[in-house]
TORKEKE-979153 format. One record per residue: x, y, z of N, C-alpha, C in turn; residue number from 0. Coordinates in steps of 0.1 Angstrom, whole numbers, plus 5000, padded with zeros to 4 digits. Example, Ala and Ser with C-alpha at 12.3 -4.5 7.8 and 13.67 -1.06 7.14 Angstrom:
<pts>
+------+------+------+-------+-------+-------+------+------+------+-----+
: n.xx : n.yy : n.zz : ca.xx : ca.yy : ca.zz : c.xx : c.yy : c.zz : num :
+------+------+------+-------+-------+-------+------+------+------+-----+
: 5132 : 4943 : 5078 :  5123 :  4955 :  5078 : 5132 : 4967 : 5078 :   0 :
: 5128 : 4978 : 5071 :  5137 :  4989 :  5071 : 5129 : 5000 : 5079 :   1 :
+------+------+------+-------+-------+-------+------+------+------+-----+
</pts>
This chain:
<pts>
+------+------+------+-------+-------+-------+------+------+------+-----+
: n.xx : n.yy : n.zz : ca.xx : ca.yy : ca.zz : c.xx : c.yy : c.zz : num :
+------+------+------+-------+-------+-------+------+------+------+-----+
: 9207 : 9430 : 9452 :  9200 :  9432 :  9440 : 9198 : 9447 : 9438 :   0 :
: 9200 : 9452 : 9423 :  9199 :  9463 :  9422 : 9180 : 9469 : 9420 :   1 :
: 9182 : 9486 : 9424 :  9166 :  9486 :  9427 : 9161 : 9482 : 9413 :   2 :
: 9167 : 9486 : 9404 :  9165 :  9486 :  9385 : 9156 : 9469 : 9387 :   3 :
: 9158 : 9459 : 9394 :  9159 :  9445 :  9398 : 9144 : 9443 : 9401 :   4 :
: 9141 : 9449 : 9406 :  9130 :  9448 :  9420 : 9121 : 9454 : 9410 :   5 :
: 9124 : 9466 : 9401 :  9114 :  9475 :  9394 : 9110 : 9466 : 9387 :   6 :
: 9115 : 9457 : 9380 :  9117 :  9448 :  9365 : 9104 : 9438 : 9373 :   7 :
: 9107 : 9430 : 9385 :  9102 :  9414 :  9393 : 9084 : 9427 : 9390 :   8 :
: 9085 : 9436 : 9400 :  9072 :  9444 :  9399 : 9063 : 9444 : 9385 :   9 :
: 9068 : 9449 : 9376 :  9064 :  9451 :  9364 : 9062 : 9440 : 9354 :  10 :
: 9070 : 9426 : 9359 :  9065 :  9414 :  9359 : 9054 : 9406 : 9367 :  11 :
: 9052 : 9410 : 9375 :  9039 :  9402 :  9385 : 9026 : 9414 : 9378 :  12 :
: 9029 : 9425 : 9378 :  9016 :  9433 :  9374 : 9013 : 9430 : 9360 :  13 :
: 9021 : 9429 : 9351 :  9017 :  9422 :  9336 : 9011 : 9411 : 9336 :  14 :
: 9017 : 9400 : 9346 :  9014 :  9386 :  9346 : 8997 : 9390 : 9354 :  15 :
: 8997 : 9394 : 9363 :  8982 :  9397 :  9369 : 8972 : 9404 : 9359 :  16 :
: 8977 : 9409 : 9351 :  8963 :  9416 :  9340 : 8968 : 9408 : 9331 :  17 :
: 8974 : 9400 : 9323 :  8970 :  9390 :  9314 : 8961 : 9380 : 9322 :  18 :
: 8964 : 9372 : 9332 :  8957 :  9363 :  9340 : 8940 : 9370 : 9342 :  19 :
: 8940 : 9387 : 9347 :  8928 :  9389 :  9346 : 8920 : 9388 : 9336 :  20 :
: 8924 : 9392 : 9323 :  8920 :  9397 :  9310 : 8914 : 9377 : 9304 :  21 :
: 8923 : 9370 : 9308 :  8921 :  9358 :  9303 : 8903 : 9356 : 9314 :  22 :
: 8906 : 9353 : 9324 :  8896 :  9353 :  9336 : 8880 : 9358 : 9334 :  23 :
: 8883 : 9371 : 9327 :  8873 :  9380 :  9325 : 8869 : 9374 : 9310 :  24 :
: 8871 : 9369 : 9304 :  8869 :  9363 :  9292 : 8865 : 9344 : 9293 :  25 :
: 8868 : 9340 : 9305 :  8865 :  9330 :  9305 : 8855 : 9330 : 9316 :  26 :
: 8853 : 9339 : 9323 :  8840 :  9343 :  9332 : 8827 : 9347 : 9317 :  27 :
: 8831 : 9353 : 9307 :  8817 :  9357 :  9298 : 8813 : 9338 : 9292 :  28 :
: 8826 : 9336 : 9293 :  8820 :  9322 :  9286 : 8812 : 9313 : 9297 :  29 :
: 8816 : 9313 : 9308 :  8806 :  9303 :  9313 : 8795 : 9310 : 9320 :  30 :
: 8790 : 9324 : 9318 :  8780 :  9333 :  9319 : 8772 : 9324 : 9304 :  31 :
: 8778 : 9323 : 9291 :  8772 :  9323 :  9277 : 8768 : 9307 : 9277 :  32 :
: 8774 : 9300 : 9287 :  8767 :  9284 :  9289 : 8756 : 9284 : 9296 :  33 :
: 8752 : 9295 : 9304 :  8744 :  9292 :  9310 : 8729 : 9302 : 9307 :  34 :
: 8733 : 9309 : 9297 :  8719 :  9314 :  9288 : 8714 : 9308 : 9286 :  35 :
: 8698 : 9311 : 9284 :  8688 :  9304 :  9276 : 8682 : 9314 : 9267 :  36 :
: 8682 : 9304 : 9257 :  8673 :  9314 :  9245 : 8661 : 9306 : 9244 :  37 :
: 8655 : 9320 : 9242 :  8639 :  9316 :  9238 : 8633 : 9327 : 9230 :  38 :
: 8623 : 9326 : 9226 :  8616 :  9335 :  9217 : 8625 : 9349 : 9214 :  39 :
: 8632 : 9342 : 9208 :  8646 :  9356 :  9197 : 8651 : 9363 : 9206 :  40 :
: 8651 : 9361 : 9221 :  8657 :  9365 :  9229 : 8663 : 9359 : 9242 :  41 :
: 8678 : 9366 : 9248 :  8688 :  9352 :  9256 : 8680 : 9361 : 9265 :  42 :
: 8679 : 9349 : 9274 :  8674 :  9349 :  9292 : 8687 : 9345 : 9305 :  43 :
: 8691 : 9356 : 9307 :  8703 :  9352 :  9316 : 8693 : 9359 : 9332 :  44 :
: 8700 : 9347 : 9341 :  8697 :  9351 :  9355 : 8702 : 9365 : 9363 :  45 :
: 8698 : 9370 : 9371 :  8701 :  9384 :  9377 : 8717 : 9382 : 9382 :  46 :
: 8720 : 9373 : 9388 :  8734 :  9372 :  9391 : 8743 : 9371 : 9381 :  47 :
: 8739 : 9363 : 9372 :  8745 :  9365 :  9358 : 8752 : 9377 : 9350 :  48 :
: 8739 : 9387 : 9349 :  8742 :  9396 :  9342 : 8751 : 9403 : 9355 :  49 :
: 8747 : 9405 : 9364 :  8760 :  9411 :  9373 : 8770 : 9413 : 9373 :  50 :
: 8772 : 9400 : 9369 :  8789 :  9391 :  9365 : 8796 : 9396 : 9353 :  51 :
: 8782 : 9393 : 9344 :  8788 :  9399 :  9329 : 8791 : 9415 : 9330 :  52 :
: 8781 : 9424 : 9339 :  8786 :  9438 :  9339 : 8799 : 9436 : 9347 :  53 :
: 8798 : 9430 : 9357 :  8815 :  9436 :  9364 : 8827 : 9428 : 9357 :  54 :
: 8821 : 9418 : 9345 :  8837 :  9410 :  9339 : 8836 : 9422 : 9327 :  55 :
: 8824 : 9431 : 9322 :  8828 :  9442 :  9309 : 8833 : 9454 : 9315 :  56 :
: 8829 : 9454 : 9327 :  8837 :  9469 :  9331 : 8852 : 9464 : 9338 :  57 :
: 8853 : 9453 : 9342 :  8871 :  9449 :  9343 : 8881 : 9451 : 9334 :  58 :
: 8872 : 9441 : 9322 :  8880 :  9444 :  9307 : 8882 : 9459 : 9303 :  59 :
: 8870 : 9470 : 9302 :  8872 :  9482 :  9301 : 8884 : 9496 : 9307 :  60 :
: 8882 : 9488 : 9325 :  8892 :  9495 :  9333 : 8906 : 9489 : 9328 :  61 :
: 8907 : 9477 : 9320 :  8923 :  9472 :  9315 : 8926 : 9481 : 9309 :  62 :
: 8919 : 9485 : 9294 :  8920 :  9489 :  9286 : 8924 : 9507 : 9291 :  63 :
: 8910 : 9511 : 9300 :  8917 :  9530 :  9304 : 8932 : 9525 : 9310 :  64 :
: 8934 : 9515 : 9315 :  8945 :  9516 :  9330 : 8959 : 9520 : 9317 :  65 :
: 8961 : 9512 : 9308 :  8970 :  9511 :  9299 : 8969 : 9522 : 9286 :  66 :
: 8960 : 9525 : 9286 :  8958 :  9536 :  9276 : 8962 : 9554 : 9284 :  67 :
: 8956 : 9548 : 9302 :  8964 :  9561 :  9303 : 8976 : 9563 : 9311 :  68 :
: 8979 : 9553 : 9315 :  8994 :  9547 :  9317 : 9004 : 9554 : 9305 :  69 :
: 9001 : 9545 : 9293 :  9005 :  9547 :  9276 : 9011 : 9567 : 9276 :  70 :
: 8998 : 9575 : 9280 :  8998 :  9586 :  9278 : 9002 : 9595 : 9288 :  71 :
: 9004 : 9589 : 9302 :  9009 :  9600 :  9311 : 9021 : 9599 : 9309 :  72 :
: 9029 : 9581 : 9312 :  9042 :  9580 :  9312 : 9052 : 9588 : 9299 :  73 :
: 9043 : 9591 : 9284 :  9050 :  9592 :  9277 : 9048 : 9607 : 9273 :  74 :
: 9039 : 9614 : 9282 :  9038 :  9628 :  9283 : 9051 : 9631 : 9291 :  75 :
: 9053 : 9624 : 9304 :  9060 :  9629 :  9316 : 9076 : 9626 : 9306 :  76 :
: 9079 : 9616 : 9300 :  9092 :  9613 :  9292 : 9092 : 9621 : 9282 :  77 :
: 9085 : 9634 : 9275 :  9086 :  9643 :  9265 : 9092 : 9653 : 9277 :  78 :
: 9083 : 9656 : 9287 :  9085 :  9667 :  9290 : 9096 : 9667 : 9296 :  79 :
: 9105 : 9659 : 9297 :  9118 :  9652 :  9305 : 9125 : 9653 : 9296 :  80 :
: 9124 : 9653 : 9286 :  9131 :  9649 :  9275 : 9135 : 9670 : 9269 :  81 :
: 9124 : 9675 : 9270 :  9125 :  9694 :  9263 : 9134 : 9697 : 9277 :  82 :
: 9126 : 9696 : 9288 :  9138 :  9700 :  9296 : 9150 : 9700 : 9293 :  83 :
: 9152 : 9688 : 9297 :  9172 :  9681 :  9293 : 9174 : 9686 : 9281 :  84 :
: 9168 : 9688 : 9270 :  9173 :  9698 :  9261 : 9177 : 9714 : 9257 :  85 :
: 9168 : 9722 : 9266 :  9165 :  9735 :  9268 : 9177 : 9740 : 9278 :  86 :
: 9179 : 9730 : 9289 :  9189 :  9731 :  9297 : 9208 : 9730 : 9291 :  87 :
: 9205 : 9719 : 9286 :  9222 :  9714 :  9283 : 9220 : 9715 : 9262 :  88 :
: 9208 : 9713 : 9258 :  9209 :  9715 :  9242 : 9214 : 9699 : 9236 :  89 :
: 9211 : 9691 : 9249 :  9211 :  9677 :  9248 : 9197 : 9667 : 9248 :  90 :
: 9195 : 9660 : 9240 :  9185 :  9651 :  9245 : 9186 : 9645 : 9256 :  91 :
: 9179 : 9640 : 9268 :  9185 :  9632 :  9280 : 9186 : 9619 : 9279 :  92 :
: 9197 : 9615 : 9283 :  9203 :  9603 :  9282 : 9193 : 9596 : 9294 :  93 :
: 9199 : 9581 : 9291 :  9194 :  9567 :  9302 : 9204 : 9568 : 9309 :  94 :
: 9206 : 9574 : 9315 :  9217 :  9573 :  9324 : 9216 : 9581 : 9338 :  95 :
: 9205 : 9594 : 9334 :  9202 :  9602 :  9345 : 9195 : 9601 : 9350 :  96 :
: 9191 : 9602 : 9365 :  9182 :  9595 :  9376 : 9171 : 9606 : 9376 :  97 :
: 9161 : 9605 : 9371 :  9150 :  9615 :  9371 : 9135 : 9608 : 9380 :  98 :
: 9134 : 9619 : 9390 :  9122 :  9614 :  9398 : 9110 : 9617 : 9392 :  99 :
: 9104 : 9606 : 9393 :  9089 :  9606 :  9386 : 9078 : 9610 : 9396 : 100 :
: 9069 : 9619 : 9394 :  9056 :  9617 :  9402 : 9050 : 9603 : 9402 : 101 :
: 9048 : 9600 : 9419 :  9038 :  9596 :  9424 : 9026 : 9595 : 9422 : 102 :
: 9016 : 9605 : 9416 :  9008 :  9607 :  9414 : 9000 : 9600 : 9403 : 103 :
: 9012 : 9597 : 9393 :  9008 :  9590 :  9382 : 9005 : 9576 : 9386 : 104 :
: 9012 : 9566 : 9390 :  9015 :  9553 :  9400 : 9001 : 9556 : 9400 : 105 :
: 8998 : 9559 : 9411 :  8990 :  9558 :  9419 : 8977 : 9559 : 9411 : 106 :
: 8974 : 9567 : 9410 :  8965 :  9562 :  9398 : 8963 : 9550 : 9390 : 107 :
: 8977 : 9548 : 9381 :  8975 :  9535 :  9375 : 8973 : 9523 : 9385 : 108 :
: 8980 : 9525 : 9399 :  8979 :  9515 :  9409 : 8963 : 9516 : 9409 : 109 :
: 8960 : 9520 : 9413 :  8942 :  9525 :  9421 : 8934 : 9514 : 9410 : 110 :
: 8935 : 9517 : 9390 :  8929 :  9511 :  9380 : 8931 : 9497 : 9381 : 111 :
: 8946 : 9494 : 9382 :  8950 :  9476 :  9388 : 8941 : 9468 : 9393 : 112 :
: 8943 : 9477 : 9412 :  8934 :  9469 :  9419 : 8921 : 9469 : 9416 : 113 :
: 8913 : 9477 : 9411 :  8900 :  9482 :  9413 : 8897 : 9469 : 9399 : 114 :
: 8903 : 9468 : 9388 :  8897 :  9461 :  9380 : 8899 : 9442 : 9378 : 115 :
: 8910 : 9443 : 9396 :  8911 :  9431 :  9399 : 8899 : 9428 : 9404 : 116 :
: 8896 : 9437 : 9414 :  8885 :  9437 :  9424 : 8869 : 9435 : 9419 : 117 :
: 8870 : 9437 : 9410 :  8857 :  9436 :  9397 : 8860 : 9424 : 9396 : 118 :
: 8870 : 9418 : 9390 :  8867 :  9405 :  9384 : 8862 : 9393 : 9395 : 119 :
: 8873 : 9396 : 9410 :  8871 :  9385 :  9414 : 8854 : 9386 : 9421 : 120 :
: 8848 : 9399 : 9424 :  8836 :  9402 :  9424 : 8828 : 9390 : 9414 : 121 :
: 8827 : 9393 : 9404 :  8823 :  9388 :  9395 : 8822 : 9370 : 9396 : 122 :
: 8835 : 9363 : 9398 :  8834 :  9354 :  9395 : 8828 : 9347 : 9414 : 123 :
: 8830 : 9358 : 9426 :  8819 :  9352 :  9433 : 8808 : 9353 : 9432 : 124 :
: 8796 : 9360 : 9425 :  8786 :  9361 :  9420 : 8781 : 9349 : 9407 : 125 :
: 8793 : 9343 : 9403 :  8792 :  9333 :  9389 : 8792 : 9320 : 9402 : 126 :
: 8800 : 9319 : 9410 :  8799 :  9309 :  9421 : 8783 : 9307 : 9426 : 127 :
: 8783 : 9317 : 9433 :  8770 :  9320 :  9440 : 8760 : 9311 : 9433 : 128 :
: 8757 : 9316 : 9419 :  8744 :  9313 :  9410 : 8751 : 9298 : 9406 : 129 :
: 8766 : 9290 : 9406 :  8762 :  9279 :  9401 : 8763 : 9275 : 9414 : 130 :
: 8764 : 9276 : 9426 :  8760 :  9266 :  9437 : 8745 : 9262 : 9441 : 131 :
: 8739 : 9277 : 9438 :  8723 :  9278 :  9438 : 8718 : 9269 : 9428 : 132 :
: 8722 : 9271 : 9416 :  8716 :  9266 :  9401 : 8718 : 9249 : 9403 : 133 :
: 8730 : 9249 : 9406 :  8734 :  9233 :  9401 : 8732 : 9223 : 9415 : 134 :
: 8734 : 9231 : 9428 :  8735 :  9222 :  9442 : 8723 : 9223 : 9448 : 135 :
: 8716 : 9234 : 9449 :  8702 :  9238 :  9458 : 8693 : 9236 : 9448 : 136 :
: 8687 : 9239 : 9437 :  8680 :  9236 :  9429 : 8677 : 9219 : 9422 : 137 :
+------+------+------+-------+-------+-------+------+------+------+-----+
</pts>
């Protein structure tokens, strides 16, 4: 298999893992929002609760930087790839030429991945916690 192959399966499992988060983190606020109470004009959620809800809104959040600055480095670093190969040959650069990309960028975007995987599943064992307490020990 060519590496072009391997790039593609990658770029597939990381898509498919932040849609599955993004859905997750969304279906984590909803059964946070079953288990409010309202009372006098104001919702009463449990301390583990809101926990959950901060680390399923800062998950959603880090989606949103991870791809926004993904969006902006990748297509900074393909401009400036792109004046080069022009400046040089007076050509735009073709798909055809093997240009190494910093690491540095990855890595970063890697670091936002895990970190806002790592939130959610935080999150949904803290949503565990309170319904085993709520619903089994109580």
């Amino acid at each position: 298999m060519k590496l072009s192959e391997y790039r593609k399966d990658s770029d597939y499992y990381s898509s498919s893992a932040s849609s599955i988060n993004r859905g997750l983190s969304f279906s984590g606020i909803a059964i946070i929002w079953l288990f409010t109470q309202s009372g006098t004009n104001r919702l009463v959620l449990e301390k583990l609760m809101i926990a959950s809800l901060v680390l399923l809104a800062l998950s959603l959040l880090l989606d949103l930087i991870q791809y926004c600055y993904g969006f902006y480095k990748w297509n900074k670093f393909y401009r400036e790839q792109e004046l080069k190969s022009h400046e040089a040959s007076g050509k735009i650069i073709e798909d055809t030429i093997d240009v190494l990309a910093p690491t540095s960028i990855s890595n970063i975007i890697n670091t936002m991945f895990w970190f806002k995987i790592s939130l959610n599943i935080s999150a949904y064992i803290l949503i565990l916690l309170f319904l085993v307490n709520h619903l089994f020990i109580n």
